[in-house]
C-alpha positions in Angstrom: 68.6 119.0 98.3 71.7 120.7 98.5 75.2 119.1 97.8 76.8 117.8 100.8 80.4 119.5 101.3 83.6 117.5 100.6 85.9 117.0 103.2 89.3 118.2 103.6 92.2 116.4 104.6 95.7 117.4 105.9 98.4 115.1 105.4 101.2 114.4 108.0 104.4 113.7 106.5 104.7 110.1 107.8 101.8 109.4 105.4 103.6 110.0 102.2 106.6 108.6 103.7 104.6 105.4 104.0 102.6 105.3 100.6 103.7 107.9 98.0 100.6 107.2 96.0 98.4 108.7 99.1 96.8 111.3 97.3 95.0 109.3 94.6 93.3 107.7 97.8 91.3 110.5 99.1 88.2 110.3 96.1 86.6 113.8 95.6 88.2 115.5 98.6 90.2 118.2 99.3 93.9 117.8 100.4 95.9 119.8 101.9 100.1 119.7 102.4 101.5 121.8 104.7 104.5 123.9 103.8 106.3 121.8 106.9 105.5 118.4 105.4 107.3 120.1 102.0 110.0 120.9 104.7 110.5 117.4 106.0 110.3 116.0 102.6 113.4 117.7 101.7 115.3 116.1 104.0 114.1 112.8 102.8 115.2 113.2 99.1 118.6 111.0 99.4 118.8 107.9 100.3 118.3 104.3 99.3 115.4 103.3 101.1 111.6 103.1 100.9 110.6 105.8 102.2 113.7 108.2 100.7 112.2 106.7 97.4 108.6 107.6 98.3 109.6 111.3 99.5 111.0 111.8 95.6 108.1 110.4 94.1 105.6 112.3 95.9 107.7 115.0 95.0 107.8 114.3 91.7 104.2 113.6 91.5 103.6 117.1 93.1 105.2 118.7 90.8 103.0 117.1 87.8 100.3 118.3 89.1 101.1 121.4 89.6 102.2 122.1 85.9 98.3 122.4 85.5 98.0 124.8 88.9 94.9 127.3 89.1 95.3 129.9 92.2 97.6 127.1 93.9 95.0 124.6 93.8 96.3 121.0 91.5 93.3 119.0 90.4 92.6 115.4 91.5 89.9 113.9 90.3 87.1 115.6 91.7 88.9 117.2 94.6 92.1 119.7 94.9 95.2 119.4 96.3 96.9 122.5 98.3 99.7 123.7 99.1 99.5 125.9 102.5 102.3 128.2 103.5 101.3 128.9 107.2 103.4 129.8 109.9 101.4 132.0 112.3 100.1 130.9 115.0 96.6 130.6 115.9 96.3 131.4 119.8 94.7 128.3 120.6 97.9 125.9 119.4 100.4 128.4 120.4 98.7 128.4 124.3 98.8 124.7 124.4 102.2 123.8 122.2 104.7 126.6 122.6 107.4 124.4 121.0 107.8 125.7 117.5 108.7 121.7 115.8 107.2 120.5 112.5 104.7 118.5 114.1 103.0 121.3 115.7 102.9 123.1 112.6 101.0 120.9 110.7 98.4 121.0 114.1 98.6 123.9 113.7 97.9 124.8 110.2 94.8 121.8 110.4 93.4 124.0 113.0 93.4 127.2 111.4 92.1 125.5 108.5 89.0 124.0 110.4 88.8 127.5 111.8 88.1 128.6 108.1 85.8 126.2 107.5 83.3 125.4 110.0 80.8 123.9 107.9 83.1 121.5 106.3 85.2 118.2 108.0 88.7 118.8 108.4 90.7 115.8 108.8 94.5 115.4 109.9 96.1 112.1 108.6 98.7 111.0 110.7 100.1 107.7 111.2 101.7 109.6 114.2 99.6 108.0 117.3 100.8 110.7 119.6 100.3 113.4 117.1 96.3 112.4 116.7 96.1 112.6 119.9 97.6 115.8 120.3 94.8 117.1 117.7 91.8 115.5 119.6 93.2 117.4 122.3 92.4 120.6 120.7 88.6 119.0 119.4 90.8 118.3 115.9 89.5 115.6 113.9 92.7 113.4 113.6 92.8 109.8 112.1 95.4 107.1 110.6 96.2 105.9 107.7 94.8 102.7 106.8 93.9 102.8 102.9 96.5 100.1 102.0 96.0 97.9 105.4 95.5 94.4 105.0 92.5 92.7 106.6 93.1 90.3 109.5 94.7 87.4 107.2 91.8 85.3 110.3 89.1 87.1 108.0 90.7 86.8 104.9 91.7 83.7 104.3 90.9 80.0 106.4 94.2 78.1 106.0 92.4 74.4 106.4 88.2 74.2 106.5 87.5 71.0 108.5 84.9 69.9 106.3 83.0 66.9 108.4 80.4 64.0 107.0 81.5 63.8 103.6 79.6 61.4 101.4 82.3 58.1 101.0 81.6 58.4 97.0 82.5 62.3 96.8 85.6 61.4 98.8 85.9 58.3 96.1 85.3 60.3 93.5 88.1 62.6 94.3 90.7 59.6 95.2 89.8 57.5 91.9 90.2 60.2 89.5 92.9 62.8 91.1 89.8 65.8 91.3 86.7 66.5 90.6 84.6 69.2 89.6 83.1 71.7 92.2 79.3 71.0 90.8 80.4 66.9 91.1 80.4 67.8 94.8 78.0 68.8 97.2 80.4 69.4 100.3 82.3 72.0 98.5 80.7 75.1 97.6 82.3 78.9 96.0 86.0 77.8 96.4 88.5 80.8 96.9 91.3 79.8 93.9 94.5 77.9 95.6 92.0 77.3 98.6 92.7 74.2 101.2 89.9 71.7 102.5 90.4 68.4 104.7 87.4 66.5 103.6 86.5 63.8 106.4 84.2 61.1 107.1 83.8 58.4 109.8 85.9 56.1 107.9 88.6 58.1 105.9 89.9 61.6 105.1 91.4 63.3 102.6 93.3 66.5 101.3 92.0 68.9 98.5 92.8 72.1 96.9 90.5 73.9 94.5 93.3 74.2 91.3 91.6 77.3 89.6 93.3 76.3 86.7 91.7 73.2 85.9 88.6 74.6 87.8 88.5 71.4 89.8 89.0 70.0 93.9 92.3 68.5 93.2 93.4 65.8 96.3 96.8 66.6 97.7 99.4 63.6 97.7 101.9 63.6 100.3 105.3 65.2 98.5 108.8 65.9 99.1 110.7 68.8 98.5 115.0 68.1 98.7 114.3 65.8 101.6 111.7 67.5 103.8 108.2 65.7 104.0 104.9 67.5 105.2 104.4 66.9 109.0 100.6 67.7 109.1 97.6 69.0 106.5 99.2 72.5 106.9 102.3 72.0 105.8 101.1 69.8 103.0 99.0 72.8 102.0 101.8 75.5 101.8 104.4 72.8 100.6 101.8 72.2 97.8 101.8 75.8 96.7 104.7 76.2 97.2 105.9 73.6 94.5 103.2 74.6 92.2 104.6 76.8 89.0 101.6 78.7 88.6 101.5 80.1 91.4 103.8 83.2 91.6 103.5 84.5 94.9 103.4 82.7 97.9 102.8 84.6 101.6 102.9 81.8 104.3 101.7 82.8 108.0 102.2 81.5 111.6 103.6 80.8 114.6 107.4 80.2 115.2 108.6 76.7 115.2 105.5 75.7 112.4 108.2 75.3 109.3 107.5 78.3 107.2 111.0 78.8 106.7 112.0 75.9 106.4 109.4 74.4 103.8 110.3 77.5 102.0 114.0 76.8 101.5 113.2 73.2 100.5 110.7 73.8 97.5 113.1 77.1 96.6 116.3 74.4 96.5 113.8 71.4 95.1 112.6 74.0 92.3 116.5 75.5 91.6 117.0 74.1 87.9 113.7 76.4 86.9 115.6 79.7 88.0 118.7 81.0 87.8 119.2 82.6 91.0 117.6 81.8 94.9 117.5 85.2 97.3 117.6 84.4 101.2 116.2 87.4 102.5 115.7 89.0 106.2 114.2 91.8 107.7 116.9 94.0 109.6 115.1 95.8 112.2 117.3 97.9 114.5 118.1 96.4 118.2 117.2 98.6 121.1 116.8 101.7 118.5 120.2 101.3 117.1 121.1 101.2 113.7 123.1 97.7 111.7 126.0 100.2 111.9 126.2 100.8 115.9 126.4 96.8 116.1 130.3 95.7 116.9 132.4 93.5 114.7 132.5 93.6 110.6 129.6 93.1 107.7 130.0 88.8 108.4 129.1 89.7 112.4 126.9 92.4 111.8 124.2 90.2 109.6 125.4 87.0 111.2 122.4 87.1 113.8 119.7 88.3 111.8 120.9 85.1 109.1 121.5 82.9 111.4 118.0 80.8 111.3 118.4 80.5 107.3 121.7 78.6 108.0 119.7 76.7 110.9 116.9 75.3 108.3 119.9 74.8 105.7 121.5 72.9 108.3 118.7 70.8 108.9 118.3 69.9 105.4 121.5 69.4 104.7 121.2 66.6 107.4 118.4 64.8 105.0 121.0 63.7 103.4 124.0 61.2 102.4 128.0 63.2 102.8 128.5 61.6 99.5 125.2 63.1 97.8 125.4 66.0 95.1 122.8 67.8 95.9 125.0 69.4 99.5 127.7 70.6 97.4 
């Protein structure tokens, strides 16, 4: 049986922009770089932010590889990696886009390349949505790039399982001695670690977490964290791992208004005498395409709107409290 042909992939230069580490993600197949996406990438090279770093580490990762060049091809894995200095144009492109601008090159050069190869899948990667269609529209194979997505976090993770008709001694069990072991209980079955049940029966419910520490359903008491107390079983469940010390990394999702931010700051100023420092960070995205910079006033009125709910939920803990209590200094 005769060994089916890898596929070759050209990159757009909004892929390596947006994950440096792209070509270790293609398995046995063949990349290709267009001379333009080297192009672009130079102008990327300074700067401070993600994707200036990611244009110098690509860059830097090209090069290493092609220390070990053989005819212009750099090995990877199973696969190469090429570099394709390509400027004509092939009749097709040209007739269709007559504006000589990186994009089209790199069309371009994927189409000449599929030209070459017509017994083998040739791929542009764009994460361009008006670039992939431009390719289909010359019967180009185009797709995104969605190695490093995340899953739906509906599919990934269940924040609360409603558990229903739970035996009264299980529910006992777990009240009388703080947990209980996973094969103790019949209603709980292949816990995810840090995972969240509400274990109810006619009479009584209660609120458990699988500790995968202690290997055990562990009930959740209701806590508070510098004067903010759970509303509901959700925010008992984040403020829960969000107060816990082995847990190192804590993502909370949902919808405005549900106290994410809020519950955050609380455990982050309940927890302060563990760390030497608390960041407050924000996401700056530009307002009606224009930079931080464009904004009037100085640095204070610049950020002040983008801040502004941190010092909303500081406010409202602040409030939890006495004027004459230390801990609002």
């Amino acid at each position: 049986m005769p060994k089916k042909k890898n596929k070759i992939f050209v990159l757009d230069t909004n892929v390596i922009l947006h994950d440096s580490t792209c070509i270790k993600n293609f398995e046995d197949n063949d990349i290709v770089i267009p001379i333009s996406v080297l192009e672009e990438l130079d102008q990327f090279k300074r700067g401070n932010e993600q994707i200036h770093f990611n244009a110098r580490e690509f860059l830097r990762q090209l090069d290493d590889f092609s220390i070990n060049s053989v005819n212009g091809k750099y090995n990877n894995h199973n696969g190469k990696i090429r570099v394709v200095i390509n400027h004509n144009w092939h009749p097709n492109v040209k007739e269709v886009f007559n504006e000589d601008c990186a994009d089209n090159r790199i069309i371009n050069c994927a189409y000449k390349i599929q030209n070459e190869n017509p017994k083998r899948t040739v791929i542009l990667v764009s994460k361009d949505t008006n670039m992939r269609l431009k390719s289909r529209s010359l019967s180009l194979n185009a797709e995104d790039y969605t190695t490093d997505a995340v899953e739906l976090f509906d599919n990934v993770y269940d924040p609360a399982n409603f558990i229903e008709q739970v035996s009264g001694s299980e529910i006992n069990l777990i009240q009388e001695n703080g947990g209980a072991r996973i094969d103790q209980l019949q209603s709980i079955k292949d816990p995810l670690p840090n995972e969240n049940f509400i274990l109810r029966n006619g009479e009584k419910s209660i609120l458990v977490t699988f500790d995968p520490f202690q290997e055990k359903a562990v009930q959740i008491n209701t806590q508070t964290a510098y004067g903010i107390i759970p509303r509901n079983a959700e925010q008992s469940f984040a403020l829960n791992v969000l107060m816990n010390d082995n847990i190192q990394l804590v993502t909370l999702t949902g919808k405005a208004g549900t106290g994410k931010t809020l519950l955050a700051l609380a455990s982050a100023l309940e927890k302060n005498k563990s760390f030497q420092q608390i960041f407050l960070a924000r996401p700056i995205v530009p307002l009606s395409n224009r930079d931080l910079g464009f904004l009037p006033g100085d640095i204070d009125s610049k950020l002040t709107p983008y801040m502004q709910p941190l010092f909303d939920n500081l406010t409202v803990i602040k409030h939890q409290f006495k004027k004459n209590d230390n801990r609002i200094d």
